[in-house]
C-alpha positions in Angstrom: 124.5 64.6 90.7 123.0 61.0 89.5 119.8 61.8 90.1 119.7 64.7 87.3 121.7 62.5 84.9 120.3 60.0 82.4 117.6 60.3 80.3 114.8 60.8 82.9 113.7 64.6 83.2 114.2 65.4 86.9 110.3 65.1 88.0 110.3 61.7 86.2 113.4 60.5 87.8 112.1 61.7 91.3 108.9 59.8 90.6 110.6 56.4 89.8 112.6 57.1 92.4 109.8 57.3 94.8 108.0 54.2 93.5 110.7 51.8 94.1 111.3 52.7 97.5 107.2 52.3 98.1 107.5 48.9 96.4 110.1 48.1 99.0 108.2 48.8 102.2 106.6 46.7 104.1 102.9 46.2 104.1 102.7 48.4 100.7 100.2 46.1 98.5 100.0 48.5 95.1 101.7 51.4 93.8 99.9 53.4 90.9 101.2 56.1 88.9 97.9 59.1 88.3 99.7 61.8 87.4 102.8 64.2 87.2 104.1 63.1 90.3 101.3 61.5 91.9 101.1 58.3 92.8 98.0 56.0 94.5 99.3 53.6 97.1 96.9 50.1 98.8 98.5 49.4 102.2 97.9 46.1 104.0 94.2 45.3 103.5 93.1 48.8 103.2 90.4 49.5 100.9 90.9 53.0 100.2 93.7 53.7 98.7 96.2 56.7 99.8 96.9 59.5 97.4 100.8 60.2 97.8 101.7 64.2 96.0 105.5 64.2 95.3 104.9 67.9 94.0 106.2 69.8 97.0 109.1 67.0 98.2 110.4 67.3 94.3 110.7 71.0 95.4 112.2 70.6 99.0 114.6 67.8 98.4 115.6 67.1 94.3 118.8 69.3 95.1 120.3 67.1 97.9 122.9 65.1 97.6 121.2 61.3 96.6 121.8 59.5 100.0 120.6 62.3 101.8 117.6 62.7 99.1 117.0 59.2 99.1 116.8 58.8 102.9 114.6 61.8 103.5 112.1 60.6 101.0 112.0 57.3 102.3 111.3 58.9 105.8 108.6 61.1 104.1 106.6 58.4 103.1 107.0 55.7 105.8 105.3 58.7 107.7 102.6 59.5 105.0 101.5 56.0 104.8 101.6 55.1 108.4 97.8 55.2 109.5 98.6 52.3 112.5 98.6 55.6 114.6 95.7 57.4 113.4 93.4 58.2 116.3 90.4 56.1 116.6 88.2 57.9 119.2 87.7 61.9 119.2 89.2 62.0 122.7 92.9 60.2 120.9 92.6 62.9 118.8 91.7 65.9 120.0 95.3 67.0 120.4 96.2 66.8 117.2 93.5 68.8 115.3 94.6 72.4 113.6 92.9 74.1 111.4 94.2 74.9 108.3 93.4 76.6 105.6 93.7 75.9 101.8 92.7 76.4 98.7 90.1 73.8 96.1 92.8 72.7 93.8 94.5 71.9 96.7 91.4 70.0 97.9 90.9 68.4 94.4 94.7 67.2 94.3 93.9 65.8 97.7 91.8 63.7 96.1 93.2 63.1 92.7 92.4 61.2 89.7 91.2 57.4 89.8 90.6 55.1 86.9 89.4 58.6 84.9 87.3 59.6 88.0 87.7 61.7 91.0 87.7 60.5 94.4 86.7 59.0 96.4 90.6 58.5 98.2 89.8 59.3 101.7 89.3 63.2 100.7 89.8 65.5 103.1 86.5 66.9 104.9 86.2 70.8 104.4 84.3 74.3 104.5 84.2 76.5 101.7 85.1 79.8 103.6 85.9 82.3 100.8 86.1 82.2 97.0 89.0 79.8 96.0 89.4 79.0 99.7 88.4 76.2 102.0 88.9 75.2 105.8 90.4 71.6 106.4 91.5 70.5 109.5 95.3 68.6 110.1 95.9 65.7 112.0 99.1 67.2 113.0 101.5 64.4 114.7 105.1 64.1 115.1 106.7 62.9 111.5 103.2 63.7 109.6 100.4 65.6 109.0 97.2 64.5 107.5 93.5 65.3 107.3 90.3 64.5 108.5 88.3 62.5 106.6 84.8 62.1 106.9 85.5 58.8 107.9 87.3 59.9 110.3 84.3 61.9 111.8 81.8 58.5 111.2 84.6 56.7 113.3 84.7 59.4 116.2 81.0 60.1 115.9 81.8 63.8 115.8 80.4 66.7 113.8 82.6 68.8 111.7 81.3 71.6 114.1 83.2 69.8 116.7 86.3 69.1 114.9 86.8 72.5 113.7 86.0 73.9 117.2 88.7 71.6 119.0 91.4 72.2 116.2 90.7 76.2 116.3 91.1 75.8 120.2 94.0 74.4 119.7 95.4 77.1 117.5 94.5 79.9 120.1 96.3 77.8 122.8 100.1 77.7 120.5 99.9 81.7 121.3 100.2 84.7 118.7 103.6 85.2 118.3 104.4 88.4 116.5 107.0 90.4 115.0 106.7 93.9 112.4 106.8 92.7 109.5 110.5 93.2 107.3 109.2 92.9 104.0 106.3 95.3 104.2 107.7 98.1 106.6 104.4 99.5 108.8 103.1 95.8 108.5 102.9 93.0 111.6 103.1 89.0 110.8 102.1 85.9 112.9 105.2 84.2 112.9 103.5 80.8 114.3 102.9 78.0 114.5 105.0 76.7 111.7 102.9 75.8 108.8 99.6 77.0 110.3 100.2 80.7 110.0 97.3 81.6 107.4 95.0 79.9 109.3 94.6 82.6 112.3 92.6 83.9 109.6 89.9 80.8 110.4 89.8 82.1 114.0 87.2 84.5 114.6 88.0 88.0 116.1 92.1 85.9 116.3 93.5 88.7 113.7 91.5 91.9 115.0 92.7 91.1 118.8 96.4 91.1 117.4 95.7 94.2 115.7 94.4 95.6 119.0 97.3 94.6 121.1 99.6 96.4 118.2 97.5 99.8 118.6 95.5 99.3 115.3 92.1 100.2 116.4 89.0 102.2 114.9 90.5 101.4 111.6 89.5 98.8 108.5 92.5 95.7 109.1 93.6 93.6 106.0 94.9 90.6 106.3 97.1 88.9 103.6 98.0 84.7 103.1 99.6 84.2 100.1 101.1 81.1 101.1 100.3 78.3 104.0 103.4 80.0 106.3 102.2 83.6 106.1 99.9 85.9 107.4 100.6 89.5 107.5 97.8 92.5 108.8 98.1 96.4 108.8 96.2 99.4 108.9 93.7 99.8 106.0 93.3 103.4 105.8 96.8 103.4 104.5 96.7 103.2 100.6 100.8 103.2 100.8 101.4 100.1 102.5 98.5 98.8 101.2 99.7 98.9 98.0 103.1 97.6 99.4 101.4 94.5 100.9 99.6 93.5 97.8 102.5 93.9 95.5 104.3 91.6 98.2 101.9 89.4 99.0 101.0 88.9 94.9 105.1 87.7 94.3 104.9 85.9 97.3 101.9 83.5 96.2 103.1 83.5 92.5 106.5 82.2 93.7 105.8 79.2 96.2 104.8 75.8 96.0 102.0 75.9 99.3 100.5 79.6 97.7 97.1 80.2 99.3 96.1 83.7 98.1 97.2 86.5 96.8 94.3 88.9 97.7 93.6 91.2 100.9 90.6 90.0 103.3 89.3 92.5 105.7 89.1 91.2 109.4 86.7 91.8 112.2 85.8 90.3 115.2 83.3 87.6 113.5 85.8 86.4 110.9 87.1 87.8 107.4 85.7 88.8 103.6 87.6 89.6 100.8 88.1 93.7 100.5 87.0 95.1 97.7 87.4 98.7 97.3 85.4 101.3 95.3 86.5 102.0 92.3 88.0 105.6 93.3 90.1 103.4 95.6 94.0 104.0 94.7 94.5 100.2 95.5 91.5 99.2 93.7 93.6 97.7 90.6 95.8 96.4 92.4 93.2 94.5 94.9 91.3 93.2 91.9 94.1 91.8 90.2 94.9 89.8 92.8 91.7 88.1 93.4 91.3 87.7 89.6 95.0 86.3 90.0 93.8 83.7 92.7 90.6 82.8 90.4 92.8 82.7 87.0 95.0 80.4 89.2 92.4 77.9 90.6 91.0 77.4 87.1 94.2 76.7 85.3 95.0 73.8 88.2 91.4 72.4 87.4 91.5 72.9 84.0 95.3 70.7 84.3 93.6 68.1 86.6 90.1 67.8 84.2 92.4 67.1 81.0 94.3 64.6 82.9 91.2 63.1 83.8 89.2 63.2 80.4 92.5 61.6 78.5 92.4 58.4 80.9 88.6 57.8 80.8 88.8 58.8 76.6 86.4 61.7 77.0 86.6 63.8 74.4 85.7 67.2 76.5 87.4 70.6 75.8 88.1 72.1 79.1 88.2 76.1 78.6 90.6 78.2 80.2 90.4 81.4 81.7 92.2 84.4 80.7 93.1 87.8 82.3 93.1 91.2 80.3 94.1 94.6 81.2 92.7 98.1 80.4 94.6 101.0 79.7 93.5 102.3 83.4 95.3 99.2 85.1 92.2 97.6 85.7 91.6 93.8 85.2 89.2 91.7 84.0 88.4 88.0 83.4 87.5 86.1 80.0 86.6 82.7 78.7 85.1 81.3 75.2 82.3 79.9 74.5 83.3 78.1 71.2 80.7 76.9 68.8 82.6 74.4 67.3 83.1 72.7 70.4 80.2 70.2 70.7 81.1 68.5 74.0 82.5 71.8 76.7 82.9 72.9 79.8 83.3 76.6 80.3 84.4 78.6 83.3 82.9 81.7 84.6 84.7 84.8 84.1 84.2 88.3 83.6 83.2 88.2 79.8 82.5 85.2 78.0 84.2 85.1 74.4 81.6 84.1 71.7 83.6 82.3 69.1 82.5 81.3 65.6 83.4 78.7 63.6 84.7 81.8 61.0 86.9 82.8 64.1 84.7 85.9 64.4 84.2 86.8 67.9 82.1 89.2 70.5 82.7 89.5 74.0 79.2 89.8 76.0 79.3 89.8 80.2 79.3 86.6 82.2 75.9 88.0 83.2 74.2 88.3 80.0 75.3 85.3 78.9 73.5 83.2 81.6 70.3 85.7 81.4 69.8 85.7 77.5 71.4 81.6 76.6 71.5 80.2 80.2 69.5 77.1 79.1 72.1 76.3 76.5 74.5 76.5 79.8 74.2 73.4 82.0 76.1 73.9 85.5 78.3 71.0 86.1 76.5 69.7 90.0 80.4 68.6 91.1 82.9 70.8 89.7 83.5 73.3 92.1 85.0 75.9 90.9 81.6 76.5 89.0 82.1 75.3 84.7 79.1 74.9 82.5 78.4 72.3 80.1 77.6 73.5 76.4 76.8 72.2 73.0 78.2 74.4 70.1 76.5 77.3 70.0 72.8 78.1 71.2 70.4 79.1 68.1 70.7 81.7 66.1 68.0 84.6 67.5 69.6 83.5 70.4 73.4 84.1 69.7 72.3 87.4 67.6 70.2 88.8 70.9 74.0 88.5 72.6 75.5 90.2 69.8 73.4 93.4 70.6 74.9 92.9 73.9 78.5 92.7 72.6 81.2 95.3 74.9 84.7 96.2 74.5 86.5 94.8 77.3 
């Protein structure tokens, strides 16, 4: 096809290609390139601009033939940019709002990069509700779907309480629709609405009364969204299909472009927690890979966003990076370095921190001992969220030798 030929590499060519029909519309005042297929668009006499992310259109339609391609991308936007239809009271929109649940790079992208700064592009208005994960809520109308904004709530005068009440409403009143599941045998899914499956899981008590109208009662229910279109529940006492639904559910997030998580989250009639077995657990490395997987994830996508951020403003700021190690029992752990050469860092929390000499010697010490014994050489960033901490080189010496007494094998 054209579109793959030339020099351009495919995500480059989609991106120009995406630009010149934005320059072409109507009422579209300035198009701005701020990352790998992410552009910043002025309409009319807007004042914040909209953040436009190509990243899962690139996925859905760079294989189509180019008329096809071109035309479905053309209709993608029109609908992205086309606010002349965005409710204005709370009563226009009421029947729009669904939940919807996501995670913070997801948020962050939302928001996106900006003259070397992030934000402020009309970000979505959210709830942390687990680790990783946050609650947004979809202004879901016929070509589009958006978020609320805080502005949005300023213009409606309503709480976020309110919003998120209406929009979970609204979810319980699309109905439960549910089938046993195919790719997990002994599992159910929700199999609706489309592209608000995981967020039954926002619903209080939503997920325990569909395991009660399937016959699983007085038992532990896990419930499993590894992307935006799934949600999947079973019987916890089964270590079996347990272990089946978090091998599926671990390929499934590490293989989509809308991944939410890859961990289990027990349910009850309040809401959902992420499980976390006891050690003798049979599932228990498999469970804690997974939501080492999810937090290994989210900080690679900061860390991606952060450098693209750093190199526009000319900040010369080493963003660390978090790895994941394995025993010889299966089990998992976290890492990061602590690098005294480094004189300007940010450092993410993880099991161990890495405690890196200018020699190249190293000692691992845990994340906890680090922040008891050198916390004040580790400044919390107040924005960053999830959590990094500012350092200097190294703290002083009686300081870096009391962690050293500390030092563990991983």
């Amino acid at each position: 096809m054209a579109f793959f030929g030339g020099k351009a590499r495919p995500k480059e060519a989609f991106t120009r290609e995406a630009v010149s029909l934005l320059d072409r519309m109507p009422g579209v005042r300035r198009v701005e390139r701020v990352g790998e297929l992410t552009l910043r668009v002025t309409v009319g006499g807007e004042t914040s601009p909209h953040v436009v992310l190509l990243h899962n259109r690139f996925v859905e339609l760079a294989g189509l033939p180019d008329e096809e391609r071109r035309a479905r991308l053309a209709f993608s936007l029109r609908a992205l940019l086309d606010d002349s239809s965005r409710p204005q009271t709370m009563v226009d929109a009421s029947g729009m709002l669904m939940p919807s649940l996501r995670t913070l790079s997801y948020l962050a992208a939302s928001v996106g990069p900006v003259d070397g700064v992030a934000g402020p592009m009309r970000p979505p208005a959210s709830a942390k509700v687990a680790p990783m994960l946050v609650e947004v809520v979809a202004l879901d109308r016929e070509h589009s779907m958006t978020f609320v904004s805080s502005e949005d709530l300023d213009r409606w005068q309503a709480s976020w309480a309110e919003v998120v009440a209406v929009a979970r409403d609204n979810l319980r009143a699309a109905g439960t629709p549910l089938t046993a599941s195919t790719d997990v045998p002994g599992a159910f899914t929700v199999i609706g609405p489309d592209a608000y499956q995981s967020a039954w899981l926002l619903v209080p008590g939503a997920v325990d009364h569909m395991a009660t109208a399937v016959g699983l009662t007085g038992s532990t229910i896990l419930a499993f969204v590894p992307t935006r279109d799934d949600l999947l529940f079973l019987d916890g006492s089964d270590p079996a299909l347990t272990a089946a639904a978090l091998a599926w559910s671990l390929e499934r997030f590490q293989h989509s472009t809308r991944s939410v998580s890859p961990a289990a989250y027990v349910v009850d009639s309040s809401g959902f927690a992420p499980w976390q077995p006891d050690r003798p657990h049979p599932c228990f490395p498999a469970s804690e890979r997974a939501r080492r997987v999810l937090h290994l994830t989210e900080y690679t996508l900061q860390k991606n966003g952060l450098e693209q951020i750093f190199e526009r403003s000319g900040e010369d700021i080493f963003v660390g990076s978090v790895g994941l190690g394995e025993r010889p029992d299966a089990s998992t752990f976290t890492w990061a370095a602590w690098v005294e050469a480094v004189d300007a860092g940010l450092v993410p929390e993880a099991d161990l921190v890495g405690m890196v000499g200018r020699d190249g010697a190293s000692f691992l010490v845990r994340w906890e001992d680090a922040q008891r014994v050198a916390g004040a050489w580790m400044e919390r960033d107040p924005i960053l969220d999830p959590p990094r901490w500012r350092v200097a080189g190294w703290p002083p010496g009686d300081v870096v030798e009391a962690l050293r007494r500390l030092a563990v094998d991983p």
